[in-house]
BADOFI-509798 format. One record per residue (C-alpha): residue number from 1; chain; z, y, x. Coordinates in steps of 0.001 Angstrom, whole numbers, plus 500000, padded with zeros to 6 digits. Layout:
% BADOFI-509798
<NUM, "A", <Z, Y, X>>
...
***
This chain:
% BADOFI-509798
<1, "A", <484969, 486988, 487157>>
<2, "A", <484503, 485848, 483723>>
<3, "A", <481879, 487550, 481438>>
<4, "A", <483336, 488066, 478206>>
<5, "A", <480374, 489907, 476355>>
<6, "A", <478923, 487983, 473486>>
<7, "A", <476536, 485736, 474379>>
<8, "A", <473155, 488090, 472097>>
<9, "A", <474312, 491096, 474318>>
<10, "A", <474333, 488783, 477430>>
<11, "A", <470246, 487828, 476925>>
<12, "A", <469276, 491078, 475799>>
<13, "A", <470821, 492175, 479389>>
<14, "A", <469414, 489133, 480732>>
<15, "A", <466082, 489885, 479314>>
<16, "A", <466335, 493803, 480215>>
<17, "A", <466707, 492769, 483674>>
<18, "A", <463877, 490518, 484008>>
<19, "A", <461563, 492865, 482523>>
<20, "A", <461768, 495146, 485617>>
<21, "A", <460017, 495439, 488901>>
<22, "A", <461730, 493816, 491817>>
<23, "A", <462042, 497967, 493197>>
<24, "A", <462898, 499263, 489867>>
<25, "A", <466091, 496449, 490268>>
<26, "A", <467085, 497182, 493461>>
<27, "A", <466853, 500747, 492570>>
<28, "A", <469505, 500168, 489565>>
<29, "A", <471624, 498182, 491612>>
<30, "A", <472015, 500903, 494459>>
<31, "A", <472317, 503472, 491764>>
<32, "A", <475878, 504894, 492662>>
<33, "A", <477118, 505966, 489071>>
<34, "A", <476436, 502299, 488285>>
<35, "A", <477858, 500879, 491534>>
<36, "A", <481147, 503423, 491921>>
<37, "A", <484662, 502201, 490753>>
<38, "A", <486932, 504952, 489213>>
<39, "A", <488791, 505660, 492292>>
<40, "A", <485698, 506644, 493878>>
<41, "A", <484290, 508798, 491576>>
<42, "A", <485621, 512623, 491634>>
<43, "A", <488217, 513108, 489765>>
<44, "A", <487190, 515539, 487318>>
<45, "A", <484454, 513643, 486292>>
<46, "A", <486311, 510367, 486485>>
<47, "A", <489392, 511360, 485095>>
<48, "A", <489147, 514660, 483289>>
<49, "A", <491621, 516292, 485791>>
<50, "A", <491805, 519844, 486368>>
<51, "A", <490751, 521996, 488854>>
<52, "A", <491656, 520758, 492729>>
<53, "A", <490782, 521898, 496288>>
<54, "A", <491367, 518674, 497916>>
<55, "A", <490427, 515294, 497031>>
<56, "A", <492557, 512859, 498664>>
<57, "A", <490994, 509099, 498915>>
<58, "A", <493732, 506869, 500680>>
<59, "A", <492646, 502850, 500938>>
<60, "A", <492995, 500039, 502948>>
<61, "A", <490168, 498913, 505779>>
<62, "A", <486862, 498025, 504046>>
<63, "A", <487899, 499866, 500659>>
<64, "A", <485094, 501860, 500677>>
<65, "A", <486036, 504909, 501038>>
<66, "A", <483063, 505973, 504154>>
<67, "A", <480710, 505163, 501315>>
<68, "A", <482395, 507189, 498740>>
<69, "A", <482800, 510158, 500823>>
<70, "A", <479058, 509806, 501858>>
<71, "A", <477814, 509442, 497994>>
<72, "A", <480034, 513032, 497791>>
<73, "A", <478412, 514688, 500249>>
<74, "A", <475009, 513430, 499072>>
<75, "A", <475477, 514724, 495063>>
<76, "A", <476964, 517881, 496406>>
<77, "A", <473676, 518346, 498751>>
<78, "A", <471254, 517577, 496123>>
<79, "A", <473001, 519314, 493080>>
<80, "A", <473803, 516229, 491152>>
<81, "A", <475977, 516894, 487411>>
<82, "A", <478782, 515092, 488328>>
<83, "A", <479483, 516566, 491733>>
<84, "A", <477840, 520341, 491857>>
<85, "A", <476305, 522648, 488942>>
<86, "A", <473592, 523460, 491622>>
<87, "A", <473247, 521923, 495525>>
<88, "A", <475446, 523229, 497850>>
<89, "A", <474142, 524841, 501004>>
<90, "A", <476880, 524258, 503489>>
<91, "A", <478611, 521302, 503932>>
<92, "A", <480953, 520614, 506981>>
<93, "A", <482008, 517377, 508049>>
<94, "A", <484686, 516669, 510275>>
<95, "A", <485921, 513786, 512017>>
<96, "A", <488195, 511988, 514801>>
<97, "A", <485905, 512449, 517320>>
<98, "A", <482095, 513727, 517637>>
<99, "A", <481116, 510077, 517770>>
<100, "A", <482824, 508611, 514703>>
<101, "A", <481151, 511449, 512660>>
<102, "A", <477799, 510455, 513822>>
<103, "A", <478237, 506674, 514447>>
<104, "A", <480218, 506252, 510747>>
<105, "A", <479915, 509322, 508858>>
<106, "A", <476531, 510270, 509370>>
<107, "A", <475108, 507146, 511176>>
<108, "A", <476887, 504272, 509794>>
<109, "A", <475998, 501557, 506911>>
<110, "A", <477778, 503394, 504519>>
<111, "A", <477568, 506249, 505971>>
<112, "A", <475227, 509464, 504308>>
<113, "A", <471558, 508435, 505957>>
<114, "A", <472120, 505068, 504251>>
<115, "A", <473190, 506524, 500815>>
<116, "A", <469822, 508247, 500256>>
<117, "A", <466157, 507211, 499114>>
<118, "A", <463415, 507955, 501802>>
<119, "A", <462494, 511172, 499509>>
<120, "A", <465609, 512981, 499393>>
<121, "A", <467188, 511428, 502882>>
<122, "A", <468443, 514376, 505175>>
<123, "A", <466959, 515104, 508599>>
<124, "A", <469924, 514449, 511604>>
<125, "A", <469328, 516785, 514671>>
<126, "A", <472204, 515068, 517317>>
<127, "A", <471752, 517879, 519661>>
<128, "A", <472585, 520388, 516642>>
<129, "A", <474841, 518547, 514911>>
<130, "A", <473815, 518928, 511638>>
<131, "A", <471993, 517727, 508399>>
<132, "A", <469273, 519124, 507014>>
<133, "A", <467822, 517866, 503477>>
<134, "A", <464096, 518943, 502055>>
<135, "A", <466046, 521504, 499565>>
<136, "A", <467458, 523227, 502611>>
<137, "A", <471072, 522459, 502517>>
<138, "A", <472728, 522017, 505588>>
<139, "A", <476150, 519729, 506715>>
<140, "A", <477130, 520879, 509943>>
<141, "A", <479610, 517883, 512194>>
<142, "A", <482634, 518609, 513598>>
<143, "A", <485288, 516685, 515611>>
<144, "A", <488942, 517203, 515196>>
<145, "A", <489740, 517126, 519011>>
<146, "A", <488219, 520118, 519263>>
<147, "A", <489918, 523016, 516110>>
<148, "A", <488298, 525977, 517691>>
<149, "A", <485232, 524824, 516649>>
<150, "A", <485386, 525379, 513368>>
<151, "A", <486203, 528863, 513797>>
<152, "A", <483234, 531167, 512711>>
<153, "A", <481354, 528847, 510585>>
<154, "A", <481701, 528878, 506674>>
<155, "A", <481278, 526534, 504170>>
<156, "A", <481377, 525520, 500171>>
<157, "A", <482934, 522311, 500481>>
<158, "A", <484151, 519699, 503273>>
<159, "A", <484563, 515385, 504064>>
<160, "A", <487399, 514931, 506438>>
<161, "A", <487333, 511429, 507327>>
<162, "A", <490571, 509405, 508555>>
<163, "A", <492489, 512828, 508496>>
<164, "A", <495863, 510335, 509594>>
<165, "A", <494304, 509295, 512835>>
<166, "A", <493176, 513022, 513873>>
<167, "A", <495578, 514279, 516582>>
<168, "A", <495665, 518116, 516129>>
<169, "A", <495254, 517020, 512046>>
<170, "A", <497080, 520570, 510432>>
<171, "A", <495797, 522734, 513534>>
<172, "A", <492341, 521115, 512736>>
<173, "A", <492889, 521366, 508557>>
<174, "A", <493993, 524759, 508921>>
<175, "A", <491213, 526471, 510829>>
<176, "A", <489046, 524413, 508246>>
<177, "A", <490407, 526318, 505342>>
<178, "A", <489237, 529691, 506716>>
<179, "A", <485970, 528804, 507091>>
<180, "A", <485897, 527193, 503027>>
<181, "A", <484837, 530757, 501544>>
<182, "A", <481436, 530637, 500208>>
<183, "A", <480642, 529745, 496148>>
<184, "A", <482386, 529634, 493481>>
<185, "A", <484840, 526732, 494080>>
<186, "A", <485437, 525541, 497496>>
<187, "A", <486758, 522379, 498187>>
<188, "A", <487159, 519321, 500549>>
<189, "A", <487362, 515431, 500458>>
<190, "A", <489580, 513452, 502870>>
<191, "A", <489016, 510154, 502971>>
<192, "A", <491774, 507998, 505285>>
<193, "A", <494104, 504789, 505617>>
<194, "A", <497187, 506610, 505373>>
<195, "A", <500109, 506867, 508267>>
<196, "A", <502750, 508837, 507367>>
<197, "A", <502140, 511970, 509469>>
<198, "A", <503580, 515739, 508707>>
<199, "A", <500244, 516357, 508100>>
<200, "A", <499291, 514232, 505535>>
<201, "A", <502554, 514215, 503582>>
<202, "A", <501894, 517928, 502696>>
<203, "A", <498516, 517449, 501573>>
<204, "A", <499817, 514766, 499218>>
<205, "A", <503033, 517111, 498060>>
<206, "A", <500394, 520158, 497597>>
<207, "A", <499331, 520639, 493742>>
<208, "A", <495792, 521540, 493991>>
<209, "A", <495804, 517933, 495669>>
<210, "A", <493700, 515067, 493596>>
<211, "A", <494934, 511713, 494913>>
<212, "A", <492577, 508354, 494519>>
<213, "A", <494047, 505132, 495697>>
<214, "A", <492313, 501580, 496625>>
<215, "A", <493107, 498550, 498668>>
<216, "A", <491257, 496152, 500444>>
<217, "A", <490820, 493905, 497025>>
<218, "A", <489101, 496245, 495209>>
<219, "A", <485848, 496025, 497982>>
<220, "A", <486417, 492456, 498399>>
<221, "A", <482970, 491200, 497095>>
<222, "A", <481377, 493531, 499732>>
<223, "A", <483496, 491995, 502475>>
<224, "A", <482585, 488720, 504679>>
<225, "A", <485288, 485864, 503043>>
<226, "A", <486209, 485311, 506440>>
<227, "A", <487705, 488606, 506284>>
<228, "A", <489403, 488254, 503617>>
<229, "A", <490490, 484961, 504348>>
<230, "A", <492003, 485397, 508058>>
<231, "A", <493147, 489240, 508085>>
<232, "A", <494288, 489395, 504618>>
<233, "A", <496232, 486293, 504750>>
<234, "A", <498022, 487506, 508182>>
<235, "A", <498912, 490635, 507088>>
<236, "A", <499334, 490840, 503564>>
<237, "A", <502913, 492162, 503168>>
<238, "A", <503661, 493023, 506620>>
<239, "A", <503922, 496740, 507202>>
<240, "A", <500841, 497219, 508882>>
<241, "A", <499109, 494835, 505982>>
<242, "A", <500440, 497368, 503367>>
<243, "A", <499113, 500170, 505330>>
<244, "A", <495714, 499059, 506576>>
<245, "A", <495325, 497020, 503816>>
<246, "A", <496700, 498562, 500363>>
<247, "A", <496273, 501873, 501894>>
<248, "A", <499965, 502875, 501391>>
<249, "A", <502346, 505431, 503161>>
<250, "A", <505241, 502968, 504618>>
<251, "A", <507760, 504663, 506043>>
<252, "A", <511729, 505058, 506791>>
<253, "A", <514183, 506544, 505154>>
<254, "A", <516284, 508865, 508486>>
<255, "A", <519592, 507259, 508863>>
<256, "A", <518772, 503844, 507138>>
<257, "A", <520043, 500761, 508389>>
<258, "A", <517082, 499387, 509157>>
<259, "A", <513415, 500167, 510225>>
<260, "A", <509851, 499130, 509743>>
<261, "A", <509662, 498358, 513284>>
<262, "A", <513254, 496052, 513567>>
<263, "A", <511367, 494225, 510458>>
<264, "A", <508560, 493619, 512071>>
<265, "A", <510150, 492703, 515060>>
<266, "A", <512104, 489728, 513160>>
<267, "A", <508705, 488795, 511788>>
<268, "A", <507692, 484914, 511291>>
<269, "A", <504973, 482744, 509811>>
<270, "A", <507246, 480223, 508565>>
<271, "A", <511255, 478923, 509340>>
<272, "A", <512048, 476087, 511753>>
<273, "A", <514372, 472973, 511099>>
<274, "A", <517027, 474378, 509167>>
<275, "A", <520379, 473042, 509131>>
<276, "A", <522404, 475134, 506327>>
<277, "A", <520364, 477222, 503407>>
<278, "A", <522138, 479163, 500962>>
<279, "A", <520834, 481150, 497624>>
<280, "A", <522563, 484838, 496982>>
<281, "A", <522810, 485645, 493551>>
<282, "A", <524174, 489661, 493335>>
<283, "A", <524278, 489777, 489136>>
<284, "A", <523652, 492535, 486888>>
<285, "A", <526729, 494738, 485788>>
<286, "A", <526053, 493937, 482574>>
<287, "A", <524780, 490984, 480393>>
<288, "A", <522476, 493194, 478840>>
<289, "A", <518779, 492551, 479114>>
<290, "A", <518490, 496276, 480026>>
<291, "A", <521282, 495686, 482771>>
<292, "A", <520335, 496724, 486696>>
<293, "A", <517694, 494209, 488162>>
<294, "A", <519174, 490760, 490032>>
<295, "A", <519401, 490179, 493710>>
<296, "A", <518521, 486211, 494400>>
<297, "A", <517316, 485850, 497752>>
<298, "A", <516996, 482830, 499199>>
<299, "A", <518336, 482090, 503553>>
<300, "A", <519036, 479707, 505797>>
<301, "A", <520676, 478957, 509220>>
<302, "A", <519102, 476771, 512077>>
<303, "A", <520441, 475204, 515234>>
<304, "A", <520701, 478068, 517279>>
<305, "A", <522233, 479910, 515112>>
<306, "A", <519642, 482096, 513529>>
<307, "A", <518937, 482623, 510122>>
<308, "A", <515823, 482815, 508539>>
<309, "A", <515509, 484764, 505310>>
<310, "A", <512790, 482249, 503172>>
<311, "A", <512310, 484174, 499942>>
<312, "A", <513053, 487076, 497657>>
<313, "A", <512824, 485758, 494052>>
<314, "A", <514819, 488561, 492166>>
<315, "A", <514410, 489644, 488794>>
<316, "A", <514215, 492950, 486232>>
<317, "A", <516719, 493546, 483670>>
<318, "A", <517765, 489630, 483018>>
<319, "A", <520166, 488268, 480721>>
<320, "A", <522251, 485904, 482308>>
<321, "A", <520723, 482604, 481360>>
<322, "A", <517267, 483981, 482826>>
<323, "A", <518555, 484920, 486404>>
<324, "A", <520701, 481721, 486388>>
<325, "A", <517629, 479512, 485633>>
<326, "A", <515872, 481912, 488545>>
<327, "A", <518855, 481414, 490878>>
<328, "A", <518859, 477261, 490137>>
<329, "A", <515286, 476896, 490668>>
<330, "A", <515174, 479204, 493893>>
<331, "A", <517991, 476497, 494906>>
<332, "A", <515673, 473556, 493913>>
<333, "A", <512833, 474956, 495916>>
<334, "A", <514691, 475065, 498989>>
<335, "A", <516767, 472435, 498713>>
<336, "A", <519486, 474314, 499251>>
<337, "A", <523489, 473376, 499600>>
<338, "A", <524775, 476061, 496962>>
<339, "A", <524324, 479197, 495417>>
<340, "A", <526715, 482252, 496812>>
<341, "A", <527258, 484874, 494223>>
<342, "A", <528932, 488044, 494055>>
<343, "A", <531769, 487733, 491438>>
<344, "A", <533260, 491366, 491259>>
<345, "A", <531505, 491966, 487655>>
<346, "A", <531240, 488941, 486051>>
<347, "A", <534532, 487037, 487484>>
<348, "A", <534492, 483268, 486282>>
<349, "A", <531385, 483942, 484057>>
<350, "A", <529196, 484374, 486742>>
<351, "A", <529936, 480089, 487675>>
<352, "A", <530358, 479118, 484234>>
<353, "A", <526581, 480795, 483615>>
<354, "A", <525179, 478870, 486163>>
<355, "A", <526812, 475525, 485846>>
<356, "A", <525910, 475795, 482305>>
<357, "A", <522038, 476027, 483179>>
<358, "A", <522623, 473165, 486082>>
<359, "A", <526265, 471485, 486521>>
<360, "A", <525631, 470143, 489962>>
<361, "A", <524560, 472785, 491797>>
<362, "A", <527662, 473913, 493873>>
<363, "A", <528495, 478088, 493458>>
<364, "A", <530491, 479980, 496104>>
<365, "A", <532137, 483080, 494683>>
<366, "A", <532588, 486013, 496966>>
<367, "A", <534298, 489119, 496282>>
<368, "A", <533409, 492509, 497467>>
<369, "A", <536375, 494459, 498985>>
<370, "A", <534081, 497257, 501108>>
<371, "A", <531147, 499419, 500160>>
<372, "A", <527608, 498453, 500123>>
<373, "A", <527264, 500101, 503289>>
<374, "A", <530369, 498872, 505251>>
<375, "A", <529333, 494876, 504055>>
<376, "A", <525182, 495253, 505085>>
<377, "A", <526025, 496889, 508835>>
<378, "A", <526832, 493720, 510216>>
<379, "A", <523930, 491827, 508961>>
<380, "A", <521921, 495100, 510393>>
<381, "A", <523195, 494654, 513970>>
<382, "A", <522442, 490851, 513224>>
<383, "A", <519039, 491781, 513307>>
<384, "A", <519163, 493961, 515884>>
<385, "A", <520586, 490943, 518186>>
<386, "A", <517342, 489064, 517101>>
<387, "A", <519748, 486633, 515395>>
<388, "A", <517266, 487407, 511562>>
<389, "A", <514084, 486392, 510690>>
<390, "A", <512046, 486989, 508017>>
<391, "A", <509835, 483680, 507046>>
<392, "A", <506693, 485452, 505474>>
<393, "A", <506977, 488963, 503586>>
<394, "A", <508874, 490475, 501563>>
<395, "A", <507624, 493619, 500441>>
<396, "A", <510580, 494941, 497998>>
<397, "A", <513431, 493967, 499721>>
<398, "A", <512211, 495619, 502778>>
<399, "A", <511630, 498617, 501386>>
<400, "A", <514924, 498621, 500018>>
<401, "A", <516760, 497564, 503510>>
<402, "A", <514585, 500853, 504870>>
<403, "A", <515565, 503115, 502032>>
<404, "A", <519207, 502525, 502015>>
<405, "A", <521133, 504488, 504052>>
<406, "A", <525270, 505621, 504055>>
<407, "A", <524391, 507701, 500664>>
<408, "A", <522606, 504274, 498711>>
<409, "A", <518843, 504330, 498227>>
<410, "A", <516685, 507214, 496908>>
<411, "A", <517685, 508260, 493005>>
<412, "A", <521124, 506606, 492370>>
<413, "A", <519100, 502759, 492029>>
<414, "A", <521289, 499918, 492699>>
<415, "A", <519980, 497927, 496035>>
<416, "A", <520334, 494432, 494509>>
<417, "A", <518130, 492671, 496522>>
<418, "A", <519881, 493705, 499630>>
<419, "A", <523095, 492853, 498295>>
<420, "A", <522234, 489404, 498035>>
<421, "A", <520480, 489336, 501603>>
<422, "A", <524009, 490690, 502463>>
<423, "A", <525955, 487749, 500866>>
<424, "A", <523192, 485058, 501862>>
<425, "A", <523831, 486370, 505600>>
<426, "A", <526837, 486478, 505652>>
<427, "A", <527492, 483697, 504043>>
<428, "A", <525491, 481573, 507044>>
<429, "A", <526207, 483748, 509982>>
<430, "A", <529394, 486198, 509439>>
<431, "A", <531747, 484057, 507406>>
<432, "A", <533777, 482759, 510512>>
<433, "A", <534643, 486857, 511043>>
<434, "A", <536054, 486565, 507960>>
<435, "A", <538088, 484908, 505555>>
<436, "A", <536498, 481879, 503904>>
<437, "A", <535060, 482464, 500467>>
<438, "A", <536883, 479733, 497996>>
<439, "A", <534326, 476997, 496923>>
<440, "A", <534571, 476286, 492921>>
<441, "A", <532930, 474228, 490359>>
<442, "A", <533505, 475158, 486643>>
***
């Protein structure tokens, strides 16, 4: 990353640094206020948000979010400003299983032994289950397989670690909750890669619910490169890549189309041989530049008879000259044999736009006659037959083709991008079902 500080505040750092003892520097490099990035910080402090019981941290693998709920626990133990007006006495912590709260919570290189100096670090009794630090406070450990045990014990605050994994996670949360009754403001941190579980999508819907988010990136200079290089370049985009990875809740809309797990079935690292490729072009209503975003996705068909979906290139609000130039140069890239493009607004213009921008690329018009719905079934049972496959990632489109159902997608919003999968499908796969669409140069 580039330094951009002027180069007199960049020696007298320089020489601030080299003035200290080699402890005294590794001291201010562990310090955690120093070391923390916003989304790990609490968010009252962080973010001058009000009052919230629960802290939700959702991030990908490696984030860092074991370290920030251990740093939690740690200022909430010893009283420090920007966690607790004074230490708090009981702490419980609660994981998966008995082991991962000792082997990552407690236990583990991130985990709340590591966080602390020699002075201050808690002692860990195994056969008790609990921390104890020098100024007596205690965190007791707790593992979700078992929800009965929390009942009795009481507490001022809670870490819940990978709450999506837990298997009895709202039996577990909600014997929890009667045991969070001593001080003045009880409260919990869960810290998870999210699924999308009942359980979680109520603690993100409920308002006394603080939400932090973080991905993989933000944590990548304390990852090996190898890591980075060989899991985040598999995954990246996939489902389980936005969900492991970028820490988000991927789901499916009931009654769409198509699913996460038909996607990821039709999944491919790159397209064979093709022999036919075709770019879809669904434009804009209007030429307005703050018209409805356009679909150009990019397809083609090889010997078997499959077709291979090789990018999604679309665009905001575009005025037509922009998308056309888009739509040419998607063309270009693939060496495509034509651009197909939906007609039903923009009649002749829609050619003339694009011959104007490039005169010999050839433009198939095609005219919608059924709803959005009636037209993208087909392609959906295409993929169901295996006879789709998706070259790579592509992160919007998919989550339009799992959002749309018979009633459109969430909110009114037009489904562009799957319109012009539709045509670009069609065009290579379904087009001897139907009548052919008329070829014409402007």
């Amino acid at each position: 990353m580039r330094d951009c500080r002027p180069p007199e505040a960049r020696a007298l750092l320089q020489a601030f640094l080299d003035a200290l003892h080699p402890r005294e520097l590794e001291a201010l490099l562990a310090a955690w206020p120093l070391a923390a990035r916003a989304d790990q910080w609490p968010p009252n402090a962080a973010q001058g948000g009000g009052p919230w019981s629960v802290w939700l941290v959702m991030g990908g693998r490696g984030a860092g979010k074991t370290r920030t709920g251990a740093q939690w626990v740690r200022g909430l133990a010893l009283g420090e400003p920007d966690f607790a007006a004074r230490p708090v006495g009981r702490i419980a912590l609660v994981g998966e299983t008995a082991a991962d709260v000792r082997d990552v919570m407690i236990e583990g290189v991130s985990g709340i032994l590591a966080v602390h100096n020699r002075a201050e670090r808690p002692t860990w009794e195994p056969s008790r289950r609990r921390l104890e630090w020098p100024n007596g406070a205690i965190a007791q450990a707790f593992s979700a397989e078992d929800p009965e045990s929390l009942r009795g014990p009481q507490f001022e605050c809670a870490w819940l670690d990978e709450f999506a994994k837990w298997r009895h996670a709202q039996e577990t949360f909600d014997m929890l909750q009667f045991g969070l009754r001593l001080g003045e403001r009880p409260r919990q941190l869960v810290t998870t890669t999210p699924r999308p579980t009942e359980a979680l999508r109520r603690l993100m819907q409920n308002p006394r619910t603080a939400l932090s988010r973080a991905s993989t990136y933000a944590n990548a200079e304390n990852l090996a490169p190898s890591f980075i290089e060989a899991i985040v370049g598999r995954y990246a985009g996939t489902r389980l890549g936005r969900q492991e990875l970028e820490g988000e809740v991927v789901e499916d809309a009931e009654g769409a189309l198509w699913t996460r797990d038909l996607i990821e079935a039709a999944r491919e690292e790159a397209a064979p041989a093709l022999c036919r490729v075709v770019v879809a072009v669904d434009p804009p209503a209007s030429s307005s530049g703050r018209a409805d975003r356009c679909g150009i996705v990019a397809a083609g068909l090889d010997a078997d008879g499959v077709v291979h979906v090789l990018e999604d290139c679309s665009l905001g609000a575009a005025r037509p000259a922009k998308w056309a130039r888009a739509a040419i140069a998607c063309c270009h890239r693939h060496e495509a044999d034509g651009i197909v493009a939906e007609v039903n607004q923009g009649g002749d213009m829609v050619s003339a736009v694009i011959h104007e921008a490039d005169a010999s690329v050839l433009v198939r018009q095609v005219r919608a006659t059924r709803g959005k719905y009636l037209r993208a079934a087909p392609v959906a049972q295409l993929y169901e037959q295996g006879r789709v496959r998706h070259a790579g990632a592509f992160p919007a489109l998919e989550d339009e083709m799992c959002a749309f159902t018979a009633g459109g997608l969430p909110g009114g919003r037009s489904p562009d991008r799957l319109d012009a999968l539709v045509w670009a499908v069609t065009a290579l796969a379904l087009s001897s079902r139907q009548a052919q669409p008329k070829v014409r140069r402007v």
